[in-house]
C-alpha positions as CSV (number, residue, x, y, z in Angstrom):
1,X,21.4,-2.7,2.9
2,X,18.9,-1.4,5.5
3,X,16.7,-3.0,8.1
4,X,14.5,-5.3,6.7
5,X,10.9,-4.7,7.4
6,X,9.4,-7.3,5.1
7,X,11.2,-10.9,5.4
8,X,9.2,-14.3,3.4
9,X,11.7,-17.3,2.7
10,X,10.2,-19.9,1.1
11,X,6.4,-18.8,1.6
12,X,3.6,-20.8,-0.2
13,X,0.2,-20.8,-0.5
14,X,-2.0,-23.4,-1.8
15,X,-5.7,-23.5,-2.2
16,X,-7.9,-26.7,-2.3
17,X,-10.7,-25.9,-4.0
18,X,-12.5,-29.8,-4.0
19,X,-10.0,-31.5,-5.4
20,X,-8.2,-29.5,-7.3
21,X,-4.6,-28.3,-5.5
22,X,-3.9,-24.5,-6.5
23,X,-0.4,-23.2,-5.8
24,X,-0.8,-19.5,-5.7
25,X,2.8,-19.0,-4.5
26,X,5.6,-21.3,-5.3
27,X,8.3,-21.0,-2.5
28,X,8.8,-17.0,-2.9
29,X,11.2,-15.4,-1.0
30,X,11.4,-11.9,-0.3
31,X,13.5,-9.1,1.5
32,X,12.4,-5.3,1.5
33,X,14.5,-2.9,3.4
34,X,12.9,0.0,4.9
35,X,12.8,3.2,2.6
36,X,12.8,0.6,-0.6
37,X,10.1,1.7,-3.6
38,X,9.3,-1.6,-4.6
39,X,6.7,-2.2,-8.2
40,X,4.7,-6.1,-7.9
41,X,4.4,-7.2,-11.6
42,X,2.5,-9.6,-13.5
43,X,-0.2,-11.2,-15.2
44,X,-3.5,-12.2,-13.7
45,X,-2.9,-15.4,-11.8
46,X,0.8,-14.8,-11.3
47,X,0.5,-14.7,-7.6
48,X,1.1,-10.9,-7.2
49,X,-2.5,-10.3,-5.3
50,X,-1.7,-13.3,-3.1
51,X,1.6,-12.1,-1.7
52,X,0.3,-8.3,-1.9
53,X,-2.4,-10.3,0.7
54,X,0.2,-11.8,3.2
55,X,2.2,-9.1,3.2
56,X,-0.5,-7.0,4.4
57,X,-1.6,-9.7,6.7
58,X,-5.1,-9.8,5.4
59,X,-4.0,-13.9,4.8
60,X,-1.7,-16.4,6.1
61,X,0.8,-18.3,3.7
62,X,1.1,-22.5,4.3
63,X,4.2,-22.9,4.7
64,X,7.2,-20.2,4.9
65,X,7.5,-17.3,7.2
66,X,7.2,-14.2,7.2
67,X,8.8,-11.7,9.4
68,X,6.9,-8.4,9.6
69,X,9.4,-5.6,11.3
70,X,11.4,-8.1,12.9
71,X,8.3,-9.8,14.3
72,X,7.2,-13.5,12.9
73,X,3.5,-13.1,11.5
74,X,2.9,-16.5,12.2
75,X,3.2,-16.3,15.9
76,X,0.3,-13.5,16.2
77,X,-3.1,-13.6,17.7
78,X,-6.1,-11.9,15.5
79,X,-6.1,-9.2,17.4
80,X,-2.5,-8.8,16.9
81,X,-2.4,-8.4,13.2
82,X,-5.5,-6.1,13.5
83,X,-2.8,-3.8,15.7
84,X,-0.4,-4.3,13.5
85,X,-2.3,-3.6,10.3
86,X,-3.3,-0.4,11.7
87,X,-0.1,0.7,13.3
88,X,2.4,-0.7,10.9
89,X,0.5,-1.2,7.7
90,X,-0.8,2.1,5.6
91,X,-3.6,0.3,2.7
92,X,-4.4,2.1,-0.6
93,X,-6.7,0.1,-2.9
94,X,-7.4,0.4,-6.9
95,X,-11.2,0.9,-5.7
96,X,-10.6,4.1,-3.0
97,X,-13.3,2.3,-0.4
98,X,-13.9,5.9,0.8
99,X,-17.6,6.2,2.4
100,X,-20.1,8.3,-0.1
101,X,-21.7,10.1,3.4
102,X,-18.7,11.3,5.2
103,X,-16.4,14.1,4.4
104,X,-12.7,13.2,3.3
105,X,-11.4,14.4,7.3
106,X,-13.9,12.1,8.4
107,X,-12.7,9.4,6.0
108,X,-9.0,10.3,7.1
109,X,-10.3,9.4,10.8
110,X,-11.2,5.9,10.8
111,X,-8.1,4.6,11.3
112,X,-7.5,6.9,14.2
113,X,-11.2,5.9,15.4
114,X,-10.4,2.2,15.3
115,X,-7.6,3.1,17.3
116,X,-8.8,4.7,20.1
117,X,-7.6,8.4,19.4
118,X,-9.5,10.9,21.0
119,X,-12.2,13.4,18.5
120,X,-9.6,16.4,19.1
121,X,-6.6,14.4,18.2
122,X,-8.4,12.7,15.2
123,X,-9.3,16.0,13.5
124,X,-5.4,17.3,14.2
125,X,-4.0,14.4,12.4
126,X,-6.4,14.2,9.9
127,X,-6.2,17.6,8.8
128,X,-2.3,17.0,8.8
129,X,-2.6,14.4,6.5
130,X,-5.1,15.9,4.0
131,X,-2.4,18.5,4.2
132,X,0.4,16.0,3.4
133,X,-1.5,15.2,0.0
134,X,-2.2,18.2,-1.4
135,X,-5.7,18.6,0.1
136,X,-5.6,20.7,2.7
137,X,-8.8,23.2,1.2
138,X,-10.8,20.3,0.8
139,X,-11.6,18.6,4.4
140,X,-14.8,19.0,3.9
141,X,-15.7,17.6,1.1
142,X,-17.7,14.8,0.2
143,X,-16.2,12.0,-2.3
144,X,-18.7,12.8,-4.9
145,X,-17.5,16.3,-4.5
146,X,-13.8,15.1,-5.1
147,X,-12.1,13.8,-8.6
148,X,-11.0,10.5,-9.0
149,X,-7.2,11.7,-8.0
150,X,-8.7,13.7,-5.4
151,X,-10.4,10.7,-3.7
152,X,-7.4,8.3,-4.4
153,X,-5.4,11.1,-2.5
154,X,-7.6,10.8,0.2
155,X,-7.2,7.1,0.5
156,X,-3.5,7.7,0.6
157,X,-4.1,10.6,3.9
158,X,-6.2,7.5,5.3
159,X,-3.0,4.9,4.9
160,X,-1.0,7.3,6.2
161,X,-2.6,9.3,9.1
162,X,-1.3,6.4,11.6
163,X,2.4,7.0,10.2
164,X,2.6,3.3,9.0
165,X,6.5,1.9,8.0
166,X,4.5,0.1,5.2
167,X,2.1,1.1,2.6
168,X,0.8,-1.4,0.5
169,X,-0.6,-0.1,-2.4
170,X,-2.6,-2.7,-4.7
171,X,-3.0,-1.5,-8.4
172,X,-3.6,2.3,-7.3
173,X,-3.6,3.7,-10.4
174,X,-5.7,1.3,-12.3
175,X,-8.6,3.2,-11.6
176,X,-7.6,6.6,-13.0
177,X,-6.4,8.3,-16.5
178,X,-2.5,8.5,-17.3
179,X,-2.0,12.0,-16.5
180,X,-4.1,11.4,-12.9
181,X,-1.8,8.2,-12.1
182,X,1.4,10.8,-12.7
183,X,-0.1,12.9,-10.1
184,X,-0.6,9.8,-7.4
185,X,3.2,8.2,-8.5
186,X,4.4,11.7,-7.2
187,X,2.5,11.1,-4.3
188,X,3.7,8.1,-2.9
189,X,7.4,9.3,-4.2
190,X,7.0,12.2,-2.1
191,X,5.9,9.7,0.6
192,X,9.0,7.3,-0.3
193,X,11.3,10.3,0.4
194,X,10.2,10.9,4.0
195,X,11.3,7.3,4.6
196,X,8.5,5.3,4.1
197,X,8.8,1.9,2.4
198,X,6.2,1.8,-0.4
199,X,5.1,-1.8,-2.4
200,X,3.4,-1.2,-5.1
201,X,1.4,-4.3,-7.1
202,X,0.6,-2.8,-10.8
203,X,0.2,-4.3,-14.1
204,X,0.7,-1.2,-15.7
205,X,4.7,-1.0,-17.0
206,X,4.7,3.0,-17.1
207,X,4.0,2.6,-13.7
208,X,6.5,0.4,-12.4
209,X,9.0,3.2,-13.5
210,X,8.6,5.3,-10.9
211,X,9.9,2.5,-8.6
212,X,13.3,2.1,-7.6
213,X,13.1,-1.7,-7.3
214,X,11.1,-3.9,-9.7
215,X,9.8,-7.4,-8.4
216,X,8.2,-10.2,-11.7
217,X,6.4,-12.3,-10.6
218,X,5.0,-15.6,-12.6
219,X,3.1,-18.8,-11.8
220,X,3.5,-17.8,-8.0
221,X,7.3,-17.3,-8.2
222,X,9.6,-14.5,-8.4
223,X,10.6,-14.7,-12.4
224,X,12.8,-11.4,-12.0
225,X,14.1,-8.9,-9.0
226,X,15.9,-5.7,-10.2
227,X,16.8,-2.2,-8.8
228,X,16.8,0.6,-11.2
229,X,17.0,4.6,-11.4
230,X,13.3,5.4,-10.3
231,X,11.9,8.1,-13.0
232,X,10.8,11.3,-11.5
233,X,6.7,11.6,-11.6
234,X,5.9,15.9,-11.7
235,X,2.8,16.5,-9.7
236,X,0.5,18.8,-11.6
237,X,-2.8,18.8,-10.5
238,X,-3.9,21.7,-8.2
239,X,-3.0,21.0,-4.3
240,X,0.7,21.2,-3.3
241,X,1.7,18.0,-1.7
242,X,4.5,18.4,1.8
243,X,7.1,16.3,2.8
């Protein structure tokens, strides 16, 4: 096995909401090595969007830990996780949370921005990663200028501009046709094969395929873990995607 990059023994997390006690995960435990291609299933309420949300350190489990790159979550100030959500962390969302007014390079940037990168340094890596996707003739473009796979891509130049280890990507696909989710699977397989470690939370089973590793989850526990031959998604909308 690899180095592990994402580490939760025995994580919970319970909501009290009045008096009612809601246990949204159920002593999970979980070990991704870096490089793994990892598919989050289940139903609504099984716990996937909660442990898709402390992975990503956007929440903080009860009890457990979690070790995040060799580094205990738990220990970390606010501004801490913001660093490493920007540094370490690469987010791509079912909804692409692109802004309607700015161009996809400027889009790209924000990360970079919230960062501290200088303007000239920005544009370089921006443009690099538009590249990286497929959309290097279309920098200048507006989102309502863009397709649906065309702005998703552009979310996934955002996660990755700062070269995260990590990207979390939370139903990615659930927002776009069959043929257009093919197109993003190759994406983040391309993306997979340069090294980085992809988790994927989908309720879509055609989708899961094109994993390498398949996580169940149910009632806040892990109901199944299993590694399997990852099917091949065939990129064939217009853009040629790099390594």
């Amino acid at each position: 096995m690899g180095q592990p990059v994402i580490e939760l023994t025995d994580v919970t997390k319970v909501y009290r909401p009045g008096d009612v006690e809601l246990r949204a995960l159920d002593g999970v435990s979980l070990r991704v090595d870096q490089g793994e291609f990892i598919a989050v299933m289940g139903s609504s309420g099984s716990g996937k969007s909660t442990l898709m949300n402390i992975v990503g350190c956007l929440d903080r489990p009860t009890s457990g830990r979690y070790l995040l790159d060799g580094r205990a979550v738990s220990g970390m100030s606010r501004s801490e996780l913001a660093k490493v959500r920007n540094r370490t962390l690469g987010f791509v969302f079912q909804q692409f949370n692109l802004l309607s007014r700015t161009s996809a390079l400027e889009n790209v940037e924000l990360p970079l921005e919230y960062g501290g990168v200088g303007a000239r340094a920005r544009r370089g890596r921006a443009t690099e990663a538009l590249k990286r996707v497929g959309l290097g003739d279309r920098v200048e473009h507006h989102p309502n200028q863009l397709s649906g796979g065309q702005q998703q891509r552009v979310a996934i130049a955002r996660a990755i501009v700062n070269e995260p280890k990590v990207i979390l990507a939370d139903e990615p696909t659930g927002a776009l046709d069959s043929r257009t989710s093919v197109d993003v699977m190759a994406i983040f397989q391309r993306l997979w094969e340069t090294g980085i470690t992809v988790v994927l939370v989908t309720h879509e089973a055609d989708i899961s395929e094109f994993a390498s590793r398949v996580v169940v989850m149910r009632d806040g526990r892990i109901l199944s873990d299993r590694r399997q031959q990852a099917k091949r998604a065939t990129l064939l909308e217009a853009g040629e995607v790099t390594a």
